[in-house]
C-alpha positions in Angstrom: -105.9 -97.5 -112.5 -104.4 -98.2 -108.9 -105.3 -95.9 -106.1 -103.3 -95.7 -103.2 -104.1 -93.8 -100.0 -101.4 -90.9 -98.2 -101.0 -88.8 -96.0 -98.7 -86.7 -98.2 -101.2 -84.2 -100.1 -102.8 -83.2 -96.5 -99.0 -82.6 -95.5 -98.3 -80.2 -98.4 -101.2 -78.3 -97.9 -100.2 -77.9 -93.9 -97.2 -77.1 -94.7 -97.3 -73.4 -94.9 -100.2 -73.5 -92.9 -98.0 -74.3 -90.0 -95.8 -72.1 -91.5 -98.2 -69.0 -91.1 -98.6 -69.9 -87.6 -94.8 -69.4 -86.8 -95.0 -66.8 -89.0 -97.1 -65.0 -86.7 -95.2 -66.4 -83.6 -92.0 -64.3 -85.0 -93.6 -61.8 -86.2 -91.4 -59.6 -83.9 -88.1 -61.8 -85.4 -87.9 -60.5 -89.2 -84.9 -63.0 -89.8 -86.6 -65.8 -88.1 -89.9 -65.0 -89.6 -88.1 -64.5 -92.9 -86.2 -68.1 -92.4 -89.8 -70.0 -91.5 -91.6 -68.3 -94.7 -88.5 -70.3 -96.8 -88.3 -73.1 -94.7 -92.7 -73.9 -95.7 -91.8 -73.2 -99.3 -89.0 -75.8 -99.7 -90.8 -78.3 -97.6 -94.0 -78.1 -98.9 -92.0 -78.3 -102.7 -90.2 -81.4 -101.6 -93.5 -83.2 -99.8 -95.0 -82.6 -103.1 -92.1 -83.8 -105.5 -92.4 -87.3 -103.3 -95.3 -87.9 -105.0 -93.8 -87.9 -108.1 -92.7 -91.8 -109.0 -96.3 -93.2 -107.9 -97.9 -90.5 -110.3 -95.3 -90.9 -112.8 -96.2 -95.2 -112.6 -100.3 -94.0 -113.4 -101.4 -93.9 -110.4 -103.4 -91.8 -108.1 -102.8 -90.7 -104.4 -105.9 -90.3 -101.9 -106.8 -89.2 -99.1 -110.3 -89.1 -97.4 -111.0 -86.8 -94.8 -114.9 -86.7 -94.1 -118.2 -87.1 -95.8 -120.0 -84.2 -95.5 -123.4 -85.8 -96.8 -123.4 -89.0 -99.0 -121.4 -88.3 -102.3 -119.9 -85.0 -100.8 -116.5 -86.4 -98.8 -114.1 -83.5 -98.4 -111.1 -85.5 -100.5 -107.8 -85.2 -101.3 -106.6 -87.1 -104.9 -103.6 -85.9 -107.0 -102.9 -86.6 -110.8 -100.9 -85.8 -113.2 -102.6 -82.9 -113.6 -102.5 -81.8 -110.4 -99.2 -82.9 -109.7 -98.2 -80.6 -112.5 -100.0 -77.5 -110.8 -98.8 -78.2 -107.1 -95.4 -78.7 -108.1 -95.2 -75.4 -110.6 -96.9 -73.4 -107.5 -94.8 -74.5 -104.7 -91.3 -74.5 -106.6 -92.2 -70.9 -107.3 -93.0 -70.2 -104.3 -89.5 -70.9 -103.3 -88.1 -67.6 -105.6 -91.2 -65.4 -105.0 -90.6 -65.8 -101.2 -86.8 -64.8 -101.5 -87.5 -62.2 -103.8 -89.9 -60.8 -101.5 -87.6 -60.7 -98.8 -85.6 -58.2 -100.7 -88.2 -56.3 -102.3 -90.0 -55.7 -98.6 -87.2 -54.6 -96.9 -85.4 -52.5 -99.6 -88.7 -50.7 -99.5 -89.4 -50.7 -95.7 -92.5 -51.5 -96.5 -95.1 -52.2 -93.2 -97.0 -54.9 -92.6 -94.5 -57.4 -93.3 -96.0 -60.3 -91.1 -99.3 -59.8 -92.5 -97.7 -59.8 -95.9 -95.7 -62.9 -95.5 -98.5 -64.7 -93.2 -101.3 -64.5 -96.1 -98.6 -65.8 -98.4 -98.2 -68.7 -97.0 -102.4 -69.0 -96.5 -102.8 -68.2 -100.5 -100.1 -71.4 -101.2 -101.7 -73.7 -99.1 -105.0 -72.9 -100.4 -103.4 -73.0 -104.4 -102.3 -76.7 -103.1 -105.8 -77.3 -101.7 -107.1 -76.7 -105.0 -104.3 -78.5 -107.1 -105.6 -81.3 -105.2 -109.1 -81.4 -104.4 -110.7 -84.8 -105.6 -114.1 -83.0 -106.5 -115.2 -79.6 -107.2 -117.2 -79.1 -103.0 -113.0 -79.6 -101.5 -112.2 -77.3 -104.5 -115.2 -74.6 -103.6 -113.3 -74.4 -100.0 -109.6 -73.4 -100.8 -110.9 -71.5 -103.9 -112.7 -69.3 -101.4 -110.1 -69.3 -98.8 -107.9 -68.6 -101.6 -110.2 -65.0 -102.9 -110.4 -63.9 -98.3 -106.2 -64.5 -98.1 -105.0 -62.6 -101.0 -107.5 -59.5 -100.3 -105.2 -58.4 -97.7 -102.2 -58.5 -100.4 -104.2 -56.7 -103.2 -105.0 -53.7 -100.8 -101.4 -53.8 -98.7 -100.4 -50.4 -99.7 -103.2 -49.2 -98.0 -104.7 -45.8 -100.6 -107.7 -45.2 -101.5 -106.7 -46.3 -104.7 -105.5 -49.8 -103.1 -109.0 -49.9 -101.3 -110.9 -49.2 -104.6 -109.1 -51.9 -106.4 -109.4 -54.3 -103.2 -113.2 -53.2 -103.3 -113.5 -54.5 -106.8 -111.5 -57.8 -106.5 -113.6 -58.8 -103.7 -117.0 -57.7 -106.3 -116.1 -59.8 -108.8 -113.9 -62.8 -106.9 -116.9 -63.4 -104.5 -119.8 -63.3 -106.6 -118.3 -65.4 -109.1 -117.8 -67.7 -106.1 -122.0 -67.4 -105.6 -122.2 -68.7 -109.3 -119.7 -71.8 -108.9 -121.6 -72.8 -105.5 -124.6 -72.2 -107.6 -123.4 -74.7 -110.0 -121.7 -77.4 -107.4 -125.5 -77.9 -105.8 -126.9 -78.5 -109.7 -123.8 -81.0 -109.8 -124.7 -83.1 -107.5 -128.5 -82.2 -107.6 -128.1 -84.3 -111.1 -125.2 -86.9 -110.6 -125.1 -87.4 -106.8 -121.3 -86.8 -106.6 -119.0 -84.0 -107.8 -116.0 -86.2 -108.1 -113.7 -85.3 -110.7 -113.6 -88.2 -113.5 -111.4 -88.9 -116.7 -114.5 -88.7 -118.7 -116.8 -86.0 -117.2 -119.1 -86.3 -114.0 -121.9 -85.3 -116.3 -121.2 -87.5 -119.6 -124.7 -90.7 -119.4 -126.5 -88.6 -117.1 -129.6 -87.6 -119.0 -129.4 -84.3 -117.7 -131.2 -81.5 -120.6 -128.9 -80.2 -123.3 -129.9 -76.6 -122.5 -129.5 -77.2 -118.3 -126.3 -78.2 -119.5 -125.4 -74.9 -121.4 -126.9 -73.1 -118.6 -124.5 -74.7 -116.1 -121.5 -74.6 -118.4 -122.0 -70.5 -118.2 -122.4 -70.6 -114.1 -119.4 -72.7 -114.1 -117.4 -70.5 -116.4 -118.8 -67.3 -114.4 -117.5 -69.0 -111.1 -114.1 -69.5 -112.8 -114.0 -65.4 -113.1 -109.7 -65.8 -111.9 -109.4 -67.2 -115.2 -109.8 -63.4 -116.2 -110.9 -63.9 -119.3 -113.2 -61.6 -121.2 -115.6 -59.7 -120.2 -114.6 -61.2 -116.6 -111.4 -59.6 -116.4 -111.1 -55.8 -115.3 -110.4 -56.8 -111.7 -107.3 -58.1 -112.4 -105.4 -54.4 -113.6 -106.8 -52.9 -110.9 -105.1 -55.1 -108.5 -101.9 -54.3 -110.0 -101.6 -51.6 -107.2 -100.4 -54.4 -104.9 -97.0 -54.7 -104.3 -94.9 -56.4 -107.1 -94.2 -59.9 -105.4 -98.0 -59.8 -104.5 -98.7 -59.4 -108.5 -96.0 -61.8 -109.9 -98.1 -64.5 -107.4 -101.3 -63.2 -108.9 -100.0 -64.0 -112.0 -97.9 -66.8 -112.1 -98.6 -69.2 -108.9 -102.1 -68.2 -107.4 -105.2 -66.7 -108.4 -105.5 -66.4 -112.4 -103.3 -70.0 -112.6 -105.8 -71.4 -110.3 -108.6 -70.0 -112.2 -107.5 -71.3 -115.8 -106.9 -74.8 -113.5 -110.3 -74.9 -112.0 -111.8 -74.0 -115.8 -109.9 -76.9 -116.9 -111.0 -79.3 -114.3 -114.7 -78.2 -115.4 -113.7 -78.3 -119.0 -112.4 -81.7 -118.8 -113.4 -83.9 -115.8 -116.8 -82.3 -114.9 -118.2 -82.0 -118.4 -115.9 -84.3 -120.2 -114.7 -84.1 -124.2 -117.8 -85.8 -125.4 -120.5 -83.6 -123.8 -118.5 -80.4 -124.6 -118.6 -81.5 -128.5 -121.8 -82.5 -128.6 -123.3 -79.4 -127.5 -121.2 -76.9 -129.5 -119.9 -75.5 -126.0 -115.7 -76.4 -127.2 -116.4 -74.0 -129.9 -118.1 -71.5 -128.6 -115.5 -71.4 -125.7 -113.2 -71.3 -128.3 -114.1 -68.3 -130.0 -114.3 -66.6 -126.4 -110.6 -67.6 -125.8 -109.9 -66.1 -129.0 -111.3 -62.9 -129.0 -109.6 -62.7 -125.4 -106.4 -63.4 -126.7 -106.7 -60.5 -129.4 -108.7 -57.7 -127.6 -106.5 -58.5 -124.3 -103.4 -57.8 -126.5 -104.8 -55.0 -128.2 -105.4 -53.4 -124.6 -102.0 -54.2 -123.4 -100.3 -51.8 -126.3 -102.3 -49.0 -125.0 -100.1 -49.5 -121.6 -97.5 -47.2 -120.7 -97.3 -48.3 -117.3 -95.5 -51.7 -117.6 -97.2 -53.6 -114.9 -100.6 -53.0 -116.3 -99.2 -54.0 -119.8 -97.8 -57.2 -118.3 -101.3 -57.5 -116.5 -103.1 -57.7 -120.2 -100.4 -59.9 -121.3 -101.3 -62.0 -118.6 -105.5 -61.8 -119.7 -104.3 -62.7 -123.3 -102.1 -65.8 -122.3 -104.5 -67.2 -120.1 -106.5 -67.5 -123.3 -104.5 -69.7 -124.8 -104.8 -72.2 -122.0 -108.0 -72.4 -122.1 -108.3 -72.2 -126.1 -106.0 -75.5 -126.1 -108.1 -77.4 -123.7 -111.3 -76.5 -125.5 -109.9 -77.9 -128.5 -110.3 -81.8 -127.1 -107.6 -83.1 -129.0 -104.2 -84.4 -127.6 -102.3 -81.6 -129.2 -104.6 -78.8 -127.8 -105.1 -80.5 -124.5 -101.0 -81.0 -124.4 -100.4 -77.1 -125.1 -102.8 -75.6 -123.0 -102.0 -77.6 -120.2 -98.0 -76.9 -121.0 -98.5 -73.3 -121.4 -99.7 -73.7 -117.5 -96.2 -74.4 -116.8 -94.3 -72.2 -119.1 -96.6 -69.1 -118.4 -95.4 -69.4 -115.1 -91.8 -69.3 -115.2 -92.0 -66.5 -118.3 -94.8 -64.3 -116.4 -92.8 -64.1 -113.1 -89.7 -63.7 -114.6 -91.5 -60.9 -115.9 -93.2 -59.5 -113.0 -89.5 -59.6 -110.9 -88.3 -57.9 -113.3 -90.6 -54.9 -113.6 -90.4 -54.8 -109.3 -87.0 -54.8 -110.0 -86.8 -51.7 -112.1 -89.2 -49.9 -109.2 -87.4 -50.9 -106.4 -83.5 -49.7 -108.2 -84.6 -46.8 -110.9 -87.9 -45.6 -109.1 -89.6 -45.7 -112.8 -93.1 -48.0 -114.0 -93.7 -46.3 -117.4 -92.1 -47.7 -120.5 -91.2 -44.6 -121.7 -89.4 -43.5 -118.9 -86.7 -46.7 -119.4 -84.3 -45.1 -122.1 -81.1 -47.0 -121.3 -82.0 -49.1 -118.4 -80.1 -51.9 -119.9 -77.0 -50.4 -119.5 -77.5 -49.7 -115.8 -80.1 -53.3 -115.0 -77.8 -55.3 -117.5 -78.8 -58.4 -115.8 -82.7 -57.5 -115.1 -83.0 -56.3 -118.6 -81.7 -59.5 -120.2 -84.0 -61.8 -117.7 -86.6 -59.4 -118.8 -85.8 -60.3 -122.6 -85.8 -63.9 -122.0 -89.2 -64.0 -120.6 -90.3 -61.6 -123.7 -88.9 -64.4 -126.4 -90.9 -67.0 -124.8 -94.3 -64.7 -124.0 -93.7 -64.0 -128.2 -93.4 -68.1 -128.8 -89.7 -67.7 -130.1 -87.6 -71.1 -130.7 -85.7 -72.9 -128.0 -88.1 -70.8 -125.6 -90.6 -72.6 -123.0 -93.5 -70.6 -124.9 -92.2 -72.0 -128.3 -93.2 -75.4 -127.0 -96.5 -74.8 -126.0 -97.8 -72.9 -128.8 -96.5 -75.5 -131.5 -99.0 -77.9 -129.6 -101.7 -75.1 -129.8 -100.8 -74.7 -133.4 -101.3 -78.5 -134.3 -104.5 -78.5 -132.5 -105.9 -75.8 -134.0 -105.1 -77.7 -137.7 -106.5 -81.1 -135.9 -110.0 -79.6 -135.4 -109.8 -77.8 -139.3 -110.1 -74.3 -137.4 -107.8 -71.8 -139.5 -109.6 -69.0 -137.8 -108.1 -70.1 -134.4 -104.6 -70.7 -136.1 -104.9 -67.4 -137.5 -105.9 -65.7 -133.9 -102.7 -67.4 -132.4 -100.5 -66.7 -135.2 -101.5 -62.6 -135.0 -101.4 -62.7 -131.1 -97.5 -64.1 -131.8 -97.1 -60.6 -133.9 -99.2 -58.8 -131.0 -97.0 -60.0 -128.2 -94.1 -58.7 -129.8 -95.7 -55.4 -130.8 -96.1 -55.0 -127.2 -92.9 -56.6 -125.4 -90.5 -55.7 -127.9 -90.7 -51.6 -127.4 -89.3 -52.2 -123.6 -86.6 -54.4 -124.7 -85.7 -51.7 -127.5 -85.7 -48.7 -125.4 -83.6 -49.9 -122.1 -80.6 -51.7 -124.7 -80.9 -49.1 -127.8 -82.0 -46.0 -126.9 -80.1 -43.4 -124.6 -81.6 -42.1 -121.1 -82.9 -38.6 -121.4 -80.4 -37.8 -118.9 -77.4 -39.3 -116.6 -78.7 -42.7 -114.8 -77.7 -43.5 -111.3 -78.7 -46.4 -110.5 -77.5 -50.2 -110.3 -79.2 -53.5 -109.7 -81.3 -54.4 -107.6 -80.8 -56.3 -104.1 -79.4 -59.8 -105.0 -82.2 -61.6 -103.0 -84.5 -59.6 -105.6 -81.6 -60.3 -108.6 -80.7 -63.7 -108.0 -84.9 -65.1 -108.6 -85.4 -62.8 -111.2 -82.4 -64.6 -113.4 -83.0 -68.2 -112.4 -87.0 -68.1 -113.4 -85.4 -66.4 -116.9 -82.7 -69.3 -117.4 -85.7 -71.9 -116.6 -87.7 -70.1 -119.0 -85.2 -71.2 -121.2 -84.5 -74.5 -119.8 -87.8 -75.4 -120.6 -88.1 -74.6 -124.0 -84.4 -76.8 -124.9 -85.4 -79.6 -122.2 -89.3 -79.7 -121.9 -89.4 -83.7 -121.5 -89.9 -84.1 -118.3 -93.4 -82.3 -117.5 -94.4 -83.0 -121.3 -94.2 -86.5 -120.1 -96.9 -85.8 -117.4 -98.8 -83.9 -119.2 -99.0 -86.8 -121.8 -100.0 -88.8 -118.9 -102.8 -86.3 -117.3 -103.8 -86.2 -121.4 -103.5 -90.1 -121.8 -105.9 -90.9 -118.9 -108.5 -87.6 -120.2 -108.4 -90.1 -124.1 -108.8 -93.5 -122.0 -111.7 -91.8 -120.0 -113.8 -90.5 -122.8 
C-alpha cells in the first residue's frame, strides 16, 4: 500500500484551532465571531474532502511530527476509516454551528464565546483523533477532547449542571487512567502502538489472559462509547444546552468513543486474536444486552432528550456489535451505522432544541398537536425516527441489513434476534412522539410557530440526508468497503 506524506491532516486539525483563537479575538463582535466559527467548519470540511481521491486510490496520507521515545512518534495517518469519521464530524459541524447560532441567540443565552470557542477545540480534537496514526497521538486529543467539552456539559451553570459536569469529568477521566494504563502495556509488549490492518498485538507472544486483561482496560478507557454499565454519565449531561448534546451525540464524544473502540477492536487487537480468545463474543453479548436494556430505559422517558439520550446508548451498540462480528458484513454495518447514526441522531437532537426553543415544552406528553404548529420540525423529526427504527429507503435501513447478514454469517440467531426486537423497541419508543404532535389534539389553544430559520433550515437538511442516504448510500459504502478490504487483506 502506498504511503504518501501531507501537510493536510495537521491543517484540518488547525483549522478550528485557529478558529478558536479569532474566536476569542471577537469575542466582543458576535457577527464576526459568529462568521469565523462558520468560516473553521467549512474549511476544515473542505481540507478534509481533499484527501478524498488519494484515499479513494488505497492509499494512506502521513504526517510525522516527533518521536517522543523510539516507537512513540506523535503521527498523523488517515484511512478510509478515518476519512469516514473526519469527514462525517466536520460536515456536521457545518449545520450544528449554524444551528447554534440561532438556538444561542433566540435564547440570550451567556457565555457565548466560551460556548462557540470550546466548539471549535472539541472539533479539532474529534479530527485529532479521526486521525491519529497510533493509539499515544489518539490518548492526547481524546483527553483534550474529555477538558474542552466540560465547559459545554456544565454551560447552564445550576447546581444541577455542576452535578452532571461533576460526573462526566468521574467517569470521562478515569476511563482515560485505564486507556493510558493500557497504551504503556501496548508498547511494554510490542514496542509501538501504531495502528495496523491486522492488529499491533496479533504474533506477539503476549499471555492469552494479559490479553483479556488488557482488552477490559481498553474497553474501560473507551467509557464515551457509553455502553453498559459505563453509560450513566451520558443522561446526565443532557442538561447542556441542545446544540452541546446533538454534538455529544452525533459528531464528538460517544462517536469518538465507538471510533476509538473500533480502532482497538480492529487494528490494536486484530480479527484473529479477538476470535481466538472468545473476546468477539463476549463483546458481543455486551453490545447486545446494551442495545435491549438501553431501549428498555429509554421508554421509561418522558422527557424527550433523555429518551433520545438512551436511544443514543442503544445505537451505539450496534456499532460495536457489527465490528465485533469480524465479518465483512458486520464490519460494513457497524462502521456504516457510524455515518447514518449521525445524520439520524442530530436530526433528532435539532429537533427536540427546536421544540424548546419555539413551544417551551421537553416532555412527550406535553406535545399534543405540535405537528400542526412545528409542521416542518415534526416531519424532520419523523424522518430521523424511520431511520433510528431501520425502515426502507432510510440511512438506518442500510446499516442494519449489513448487521443482519452478519449476525447469520457467524450462525448467531440470538444476536439476529436482539436486533430484530431492538427494531420493535425503537419504534415502541419513537413512534408515541410522532403520534401525539400529528394525531392527537393539544390540551389547549397552541401559539407558537417554528423555530428561527438558522435553527429550521439544519434541522431539515440533516432529515433529507437521512434519507439521502438510505436511497443513495454508494458513495461512503464504497469506503467503508475499502477501510473493510484493507482490515480482510491485513488479517
Amino acid at each position: 500500500m502506498d504511503n504518501i506524506t501531507s501537510f493536510s491532516p495537521a491543517l484540518a486539525v488547525l483549522a478550528s484551532l485557529v478558529g478558536a483563537i479569532m474566536i476569542l479575538v471577537f469575542r466582543k463582535q458576535p457577527n464576526i465571531r459568529e462568521g469565523v466559527s462558520l468560516a473553521a467548519g467549512i474549511s476544515k470540511f473542505l481540507i478534509i474532502a481533499t484527501m478524498i481521491p488519494a484515499v479513494m486510490e488505497g492509499r494512506l496520507i502521513e504526517l510525522r511530527l516527533w518521536d517522543v521515545l523510539p516507537g512513540l512518534p506523535i503521527m498523523f495517518r488517515v484511512d478510509a476509516f478515518g476519512l469516514l469519521f473526519g469527514l462525517i464530524a466536520s460536515f456536521l459541524w457545518i449545520f450544528t454551528t449554524l444551528y447554534s447560532i440561532g438556538y444561542m441567540r433566540t435564547q440570550k443565552e451567556h457565555a457565548q464565546t466560551r460556548y462557540f470557542f470550546c466548539f471549535a477545540i472539541a472539533l479539532s480534537s474529534t479530527i485529532g483523533v479521526a486521525f491519529s496514526a497510533n493509539l499515544f497521538t489518539l490518548f492526547i486529543f481524546y483527553e483534550i477532547l474529555t477538558i474542552s467539552t466540560y465547559p459545554l456539559v456544565v454551560h447552564i451553570e445550576t447546581p444541577e449542571a455542576m452535578r452532571a459536569g461533576r460526573k462526566y469529568l468521574l467517569y470521562l477521566l478515569t476511563a482515560g487512567v485505564f486507556f493510558l494504563f493500557s497504551i504503556l502495556a501496548v508498547y511494554h509488549y510490542t514496542g509501538t502502538t501504531d495502528f495496523a490492518f491486522g492488529g499491533i498485538l496479533e504474533g506477539k507472544g503476549i499471555p492469552e489472559n494479559m490479553l483479556k486483561l488488557l482488552f477490559v482496560t481498553f474497553m474501560i478507557g473507551s467509557a464515551k462509547a457509553a455502553f453498559m454499565p459505563l453509560h450513566s454519565w451520558l443522561p446526565s449531561a443532557m442538561i447542556a444546552p441542545t446544540p452541546v448534546s446533538a454534538l455529544l451525540h452525533a459528531v464528538a464524544v460517544v462517536k469518538v468513543g465507538v471510533f476509538t473502540a473500533t480502532r482497538i477492536i480492529l487494528y490494536v487487537f486484530g480479527i484473529d486474536v479477538m476470535k481466538e480468545t472468545g473476546l468477539a463474543l463476549a463483546m458481543a453479548y455486551v453490545a447486545a444486552f446494551t442495545i435491549i436494556v438501553a431501549s428498555l430505559f429509554a421508554l421509561t422517558h418522558d422527557n424527550l432528550k433523555k429518551r433520545l439520550a438512551y436511544s443514543t446508548i442503544s445505537q451505539l451498540s450496534y456499532i460495536i456489535l457489527g465490528v465485533v462480528m469480524l465479518t465483512p458484513s458486520g464490519i460494513t454495518g457497524g462502521m456504516l451505522h457510524i455515518l447514518n447514526h449521525a445524520f439520524m441522531k442530530i436530526t433528532l437532537f435539532f429537533c427536540a432544541g427546536a421544540i424548546i426553543v419555539a413551544a417551551g415544552k421537553e416532555k412527550i406528553s406535553e406535545m399534543n398537536g405540535i405537528g400542526k404548529q412545528m409542521p416542518l420540525t415534526m416531519l424532520a423529526f419523523t424522518l430521523g425516527a424511520l431511520g433510528m427504527a431501520g425502515t426502507p429507503a432510510t440511512a438506518g435501513f442500510v446499516s442494519k441489513w449489513f448487521l443482519l447478514i452478519g449476525s447469520v454469517e457467524i450462525g448467531q440467531i440470538p444476536l439476529l434476534l436482539v436486533l430484530l426486537a431492538s427494531t420493535f423497541l425503537n419504534v415502541a419508543y419513537f413512534f408515541p412522539v410522532i403520534i401525539n404532535a400529528f394525531f392527537k389534539r393539544p390540551d389547549k389553544e397552541l401559539s407558537y410557530r417554528e423555530a428561527p430559520l438558522f435553527m429550521l433550515i439544519p434541522l431539515i437538511l440533516t432529515g433529507i440526508f437521512s434519507i439521502i442516504l438510505g436511497i443513495l448510500p454508494d458513495e461512503p459504502l464504497a469506503m467503508v468497503r475499502i477501510a473493510v478490504a484493507n482490515l480482510m487483506g491485513g488479517k
